[in-house]
Residue, then its C-alpha position, 0 to 999 in steps of 0.5 A: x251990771x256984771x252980766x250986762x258987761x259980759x254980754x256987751x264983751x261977748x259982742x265986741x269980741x264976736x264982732x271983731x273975731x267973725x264979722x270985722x275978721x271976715x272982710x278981706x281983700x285980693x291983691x292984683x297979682x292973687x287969686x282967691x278960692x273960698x271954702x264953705x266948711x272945708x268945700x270949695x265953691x265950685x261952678x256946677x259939674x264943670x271939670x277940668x277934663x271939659x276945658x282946653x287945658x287938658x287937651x294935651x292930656x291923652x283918654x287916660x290921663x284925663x280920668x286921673x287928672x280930672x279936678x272940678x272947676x271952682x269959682x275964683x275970686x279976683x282982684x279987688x274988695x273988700x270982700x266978705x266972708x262967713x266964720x265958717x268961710x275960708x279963703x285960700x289966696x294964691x299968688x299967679x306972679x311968675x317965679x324963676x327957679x334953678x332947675x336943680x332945685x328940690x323942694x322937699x330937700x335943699x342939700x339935694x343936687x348939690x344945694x340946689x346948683x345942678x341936676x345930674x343926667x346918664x346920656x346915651x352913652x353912658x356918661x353921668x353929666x351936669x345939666x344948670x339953668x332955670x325954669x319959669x313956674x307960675x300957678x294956673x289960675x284954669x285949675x287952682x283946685x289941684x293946686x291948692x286941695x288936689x294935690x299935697x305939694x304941687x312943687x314937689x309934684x312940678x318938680x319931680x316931673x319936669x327933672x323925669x322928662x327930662x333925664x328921659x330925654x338925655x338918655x335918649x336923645x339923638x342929634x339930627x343928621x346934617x345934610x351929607x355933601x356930594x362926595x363927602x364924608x358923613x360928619x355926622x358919622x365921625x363923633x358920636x359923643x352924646x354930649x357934643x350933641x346935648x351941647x350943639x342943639x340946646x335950643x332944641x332940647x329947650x324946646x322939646x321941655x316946653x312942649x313936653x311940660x305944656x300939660x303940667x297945668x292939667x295935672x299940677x295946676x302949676x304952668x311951666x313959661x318956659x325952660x333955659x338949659x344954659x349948660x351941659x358940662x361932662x364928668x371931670x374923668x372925660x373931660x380931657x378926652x372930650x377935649x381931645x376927641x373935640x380937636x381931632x373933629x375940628x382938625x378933620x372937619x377943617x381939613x375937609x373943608x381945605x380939600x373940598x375948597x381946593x377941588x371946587x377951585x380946581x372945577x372951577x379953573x377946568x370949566x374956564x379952560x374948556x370955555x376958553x378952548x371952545x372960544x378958540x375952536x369957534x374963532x377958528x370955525x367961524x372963518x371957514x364956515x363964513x367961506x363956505x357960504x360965500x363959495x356955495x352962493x359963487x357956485x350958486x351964480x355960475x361956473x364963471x363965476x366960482x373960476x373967477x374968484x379962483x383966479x383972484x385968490x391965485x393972484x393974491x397969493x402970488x403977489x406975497x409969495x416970494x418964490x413960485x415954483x410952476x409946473x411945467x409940460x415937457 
């Protein structure tokens, strides 16, 4: 009986530690990879260097980045595995970050609340804003086995280039007005550069971190810097620099208003006098052809009209002085 009792409880415990344990399910937002004694079930000699997702990566890099494809378990179940099966559920939502955030030190960048950045001219400043992460489903097995901890790794890249592109970062010149000055010329304060093109500092992240996928196996959605605040030291004479532009740039913008207007009222005038000299012209050239058809028609003719005209001058004069022959 004893025996019988062990055998009847080495079953029941084998049954529900390996065969009632071994059913699992995946959840709508996971994805599962499996492992047969520590190996993951790959798909042939598929890597990740032969997959779209490495084509923002250049010849070298896609040798260093270069992870095998693995079968992915997706939602559904229940499943089934072996004791000697492993499953390794990963989450694909997409999360949202401080950008200051470091995973591997929480009291870093000021408890996670900003990440500091030298611009071109020197100047330590503060950058806050969020970042959308979310796991690649095309690459779980750097995720997951190639990688220590892929949050640190996403990270630490995501901060290299952009600090890379702080320092090196150079507004585009706007479009100089005929006889203007250079506005692009009259500050050159990295910040209020950083601070006037945002968006495209935004967008340049985005395309920058579009490979993070292939080498990370994280995919970053998208990158919102909402802030670029300068040191408290410089504060008051960015301030100051700040005002003096927006008195000159308003100043210029008075000047170039009030000689356009100046054009314009000397462009009226010139159309006014011409009017005038046409209004003047037309008369004499309309007389002239009438002469030139009376000559046309005979001498006669021509002292003819002569002589009306003498009398119709005669008939409003009030004094006529005549020459006469002594």
């Amino acid at each position: 009986m004893i025996i019988t009792g062990c055998i009847v409880g080495f079953v029941v415990w084998f049954l529900i530690n390996y065969l009632v344990a071994g059913i699992y399910t995946v959840d709508q937002n996971e994805r599962a990879v499996k492992t047969s004694f520590g190996r993951a079930t790959r798909i042939d000699h598929l890597t990740t260097g032969q997959d779209p997702i490495s084509d923002m990566l250049t010849a070298d890099q896609k040798l260093r980045y270069n992870y095998p494809q693995v079968r992915v378990i997706m939602p559904g179940g229940p499943f089934f595995k072996w004791p000697w099966e492993k499953i390794y559920k990963v989450s694909i939502a997409t999360e949202t970050v401080n950008m200051a955030w470091d995973p591997e030190d929480g009291v870093a960048n000021y408890n996670g609340t900003m990440l500091e950045a030298v611009t071109k001219d020197q100047l330590n400043t503060g950058l806050t804003g969020q970042i959308r992460y979310r796991v690649a489903e095309r690459n779980l097995y750097a995720f997951l086995f190639g990688i220590k901890n892929p949050y640190a790794h996403i990270m630490g890249y995501f901060v290299s280039v952009l600090r890379e592109r702080i320092a090196n970062f150079e507004a585009p010149r706007e479009p100089q007005q005929d006889g203007g000055p250079d506005t692009a010329a009259v500050i050159g304060i990295s910040i209020n550069d950083l601070r006037k093109n945002l968006r495209d500092l935004n967008e340049h992240m985005d395309r920058e971190c579009t490979s993070s996928a292939a080498r990370y196996g994280m995919v970053l959605d998208a990158t919102l810097i909402t802030s670029i605040d300068p040191p408290p030291e410089v504060e008051s004479a960015l301030a100051a620099i700040n005002t003096a532009y927006n008195q000159v740039s308003s100043d210029i913008s008075l000047a170039q208003a009030s000689a356009d207007q100046k054009i314009v009222q000397s462009r009226r005038a010139v159309e006014i006098e011409t009017l005038r000299a046409l209004a003047e012209v037309e008369p004499l050239t309309r007389l002239a052809t009438q002469l030139l058809a009376l000559r046309s028609s005979g001498s006669e003719a021509l002292r003819a009209y002569v002589r009306n005209v003498r009398l119709a001058l005669f008939e409003k004069a009030q004094q006529v002085f005549v020459e006469s022959n002594k």
